[in-house]
N, C-alpha and C positions, 0 to 999 in steps of 0.2 A: 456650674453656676446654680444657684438653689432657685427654687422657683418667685420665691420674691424677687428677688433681683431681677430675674426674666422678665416679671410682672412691670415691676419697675422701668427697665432697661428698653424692651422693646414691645410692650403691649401697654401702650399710652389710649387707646383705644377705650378700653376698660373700665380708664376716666371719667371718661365725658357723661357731664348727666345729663338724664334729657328732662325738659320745663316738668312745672309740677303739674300741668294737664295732659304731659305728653308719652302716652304710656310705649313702650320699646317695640316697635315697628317689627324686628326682625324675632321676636320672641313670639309673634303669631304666627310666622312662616309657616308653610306647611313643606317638612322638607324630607319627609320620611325615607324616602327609597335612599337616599343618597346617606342619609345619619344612618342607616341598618348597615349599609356596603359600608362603609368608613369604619361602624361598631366591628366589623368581622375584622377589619386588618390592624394592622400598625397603625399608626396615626400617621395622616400625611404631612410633614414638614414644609411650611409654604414661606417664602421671604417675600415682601411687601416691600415695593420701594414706589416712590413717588417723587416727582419733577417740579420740589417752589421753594422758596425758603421764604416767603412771605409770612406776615401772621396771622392771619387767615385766608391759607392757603385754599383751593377748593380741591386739588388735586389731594393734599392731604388728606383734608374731611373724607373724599372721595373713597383713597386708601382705608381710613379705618372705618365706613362703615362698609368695603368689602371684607375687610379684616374680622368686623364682627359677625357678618356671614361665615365666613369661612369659620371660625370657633363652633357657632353652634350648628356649623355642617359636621365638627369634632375635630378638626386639624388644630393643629398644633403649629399659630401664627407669631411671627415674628417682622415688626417693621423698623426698619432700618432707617432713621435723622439722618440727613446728609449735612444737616450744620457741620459746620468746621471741617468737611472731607477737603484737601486741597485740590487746585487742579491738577488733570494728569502731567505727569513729569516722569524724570526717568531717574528721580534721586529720592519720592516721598515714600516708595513701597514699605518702608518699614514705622510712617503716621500711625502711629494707635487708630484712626479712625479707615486706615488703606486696612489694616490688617484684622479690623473687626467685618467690612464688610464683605472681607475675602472668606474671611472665617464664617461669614453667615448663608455666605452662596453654598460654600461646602457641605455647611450644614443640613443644608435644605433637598427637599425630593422637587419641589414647583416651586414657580416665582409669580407676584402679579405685580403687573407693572400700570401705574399710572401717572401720565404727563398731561402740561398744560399742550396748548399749541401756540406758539410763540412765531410770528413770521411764518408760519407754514408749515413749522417741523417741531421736534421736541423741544424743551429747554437744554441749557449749559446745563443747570445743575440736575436733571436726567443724565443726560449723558455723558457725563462725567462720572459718574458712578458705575456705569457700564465699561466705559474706558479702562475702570481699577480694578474689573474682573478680568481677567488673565483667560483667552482660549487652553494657554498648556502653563502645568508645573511643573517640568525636568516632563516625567511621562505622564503626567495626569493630566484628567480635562476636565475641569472644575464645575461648568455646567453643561457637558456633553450628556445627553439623553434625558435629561431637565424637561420638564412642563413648563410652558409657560402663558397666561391669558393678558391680553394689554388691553387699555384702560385709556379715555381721553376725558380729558374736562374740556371745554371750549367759554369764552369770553359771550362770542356770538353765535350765529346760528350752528348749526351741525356738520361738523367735518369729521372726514375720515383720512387725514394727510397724515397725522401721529400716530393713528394706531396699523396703517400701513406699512411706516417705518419702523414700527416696534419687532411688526412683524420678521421683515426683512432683518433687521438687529439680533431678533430671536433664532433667525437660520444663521446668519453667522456664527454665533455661540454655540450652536450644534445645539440648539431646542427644538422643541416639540411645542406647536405655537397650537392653540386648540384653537377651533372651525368660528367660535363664536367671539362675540367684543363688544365693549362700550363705548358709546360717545355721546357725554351729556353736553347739548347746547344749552349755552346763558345759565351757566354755573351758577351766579351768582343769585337767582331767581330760585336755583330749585334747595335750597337749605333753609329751615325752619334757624328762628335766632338761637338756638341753642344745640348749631350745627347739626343737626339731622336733616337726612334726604327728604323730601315731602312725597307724596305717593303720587307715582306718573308712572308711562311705561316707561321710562327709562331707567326706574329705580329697581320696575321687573324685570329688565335686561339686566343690571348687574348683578341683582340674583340671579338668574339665568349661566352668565358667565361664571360668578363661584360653584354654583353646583357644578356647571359641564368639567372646571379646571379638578375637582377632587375625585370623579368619576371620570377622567380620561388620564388623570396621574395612577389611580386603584389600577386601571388596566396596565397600563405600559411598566409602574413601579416594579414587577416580579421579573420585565424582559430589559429592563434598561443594559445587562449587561450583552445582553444577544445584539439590542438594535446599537450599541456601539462597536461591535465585533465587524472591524474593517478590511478586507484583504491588505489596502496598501499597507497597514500599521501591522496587521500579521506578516507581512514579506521583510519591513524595516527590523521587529523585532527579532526575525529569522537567522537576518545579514547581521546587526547589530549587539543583540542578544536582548536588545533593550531599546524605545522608542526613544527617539533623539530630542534634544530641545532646539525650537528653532533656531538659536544661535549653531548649534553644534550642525545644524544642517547646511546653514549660509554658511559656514567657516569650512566644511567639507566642500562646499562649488565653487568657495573662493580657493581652496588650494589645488583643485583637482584644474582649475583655470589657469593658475599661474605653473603648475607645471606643464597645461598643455602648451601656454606662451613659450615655457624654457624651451619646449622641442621642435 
């Protein structure tokens, strides 16, 4: 895909002006040590997802201005619209929109994730998109040894119920959730009319969390394949030749059960 289309596709970010007295907040950052470590490696590949389909989402807002951090930390961002993703099922895997986000998790070295809090926990349309990334592909694990930093908007005052869950969400996937996170209370308060963050500590915190996600991805990126190197999946692919898909696992306890019945 050429970089227009990238620009297009998933860097809507890029967009947004800011008022014509409102000069770019994050273009004063002082972000050196972490833009030098980034300049020395690869670029880190990060996927952006976010929990509203609203039209002024604040979770979104929230996404691209970490998303504009993360660029001129030097990664190389990508944020993924869950417009039109269906719900999880077990017949859509092959939606244009199942198979681009599948495509973009693979893509990616780190993820950051932000949701509203809705009743006390994520939204549907968060976790729906986490739903249509796959733990295993035949032997692959799509985001096993991943980075990942989570991210809350709040309505009202200050909770921490989402971005606990993210966590929890992000060990299930076999991530790497880093130490630090955000949670802005009364979202709707901290955006200037021309969707920018206005300056509080809480806008220090999520810079704070983009730097810490692209310098604890810098560390782990060169050992991602050591800190996946599992005994049980070395024993399986010893017996097997090759790691099994969970189907081919439950269908081995289902026959090994019905033969113990025949005897």
């Amino acid at each position: 895909m050429r970089e227009e289309e990238v620009d297009r596709r998933y860097r809507p970010f890029l967009e947004t002006k800011n008022g014509e007295d409102e000069p770019d907040w994050i273009e004063a950052l002082e972000l050196d040590t972490v833009r030098e470590m980034q300049a020395r490696e690869k670029r880190v590949k990060v996927l952006v997802l976010y929990g509203s389909l609203r039209q002024r989402s604040f979770s979104r807002l929230t996404a691209y201005e970490a998303a504009r951090v993360l660029a001129r930390l030097g990664a190389d961002v990508r944020v993924f619209d869950p417009t039109g993703l269906p719900i999880k099922d077990d017949v859509s895997d092959k939606h244009e929109k199942v198979v681009e986000l599948r495509a973009l998790s693979d893509w990616s070295d780190a993820h950051f994730w932000c949701s509203p809090e809705q009743h006390g926990t994520v939204t549907a349309v968060f976790k729906n998109q986490i739903d249509w990334i796959p733990l295993s592909v035949g032997s692959v694990r799509p985001t096993q040894g991943r980075t990942v930093a989570v991210c809350q908007v709040n309505g009202g005052s200050q909770s921490f119920n989402v971005v606990n869950l993210l966590r929890v969400l992000g060990r299930w996937m076999r991530m790497f959730a880093i130490p630090n996170q955000s949670s802005i209370p009364m979202a709707w308060k901290q955006y200037t009319s021309s969707d920018r963050l206005m300056p509080s500590s809480n806008r220090d915190r999520l810079v704070d969390v983009c730097e810490e996600l692209i310098k604890v991805t810098l560390l782990l990126r060169p050992h991602f394949e050591l800190l996946g190197d599992r005994y049980s999946e070395r024993e399986e692919k010893r017996e097997h030749g090759r790691l099994r898909t969970q189907a081919e696992v439950e269908a081995a306890k289902d026959t090994k059960g019905a033969q113990k019945d025949a005897n």
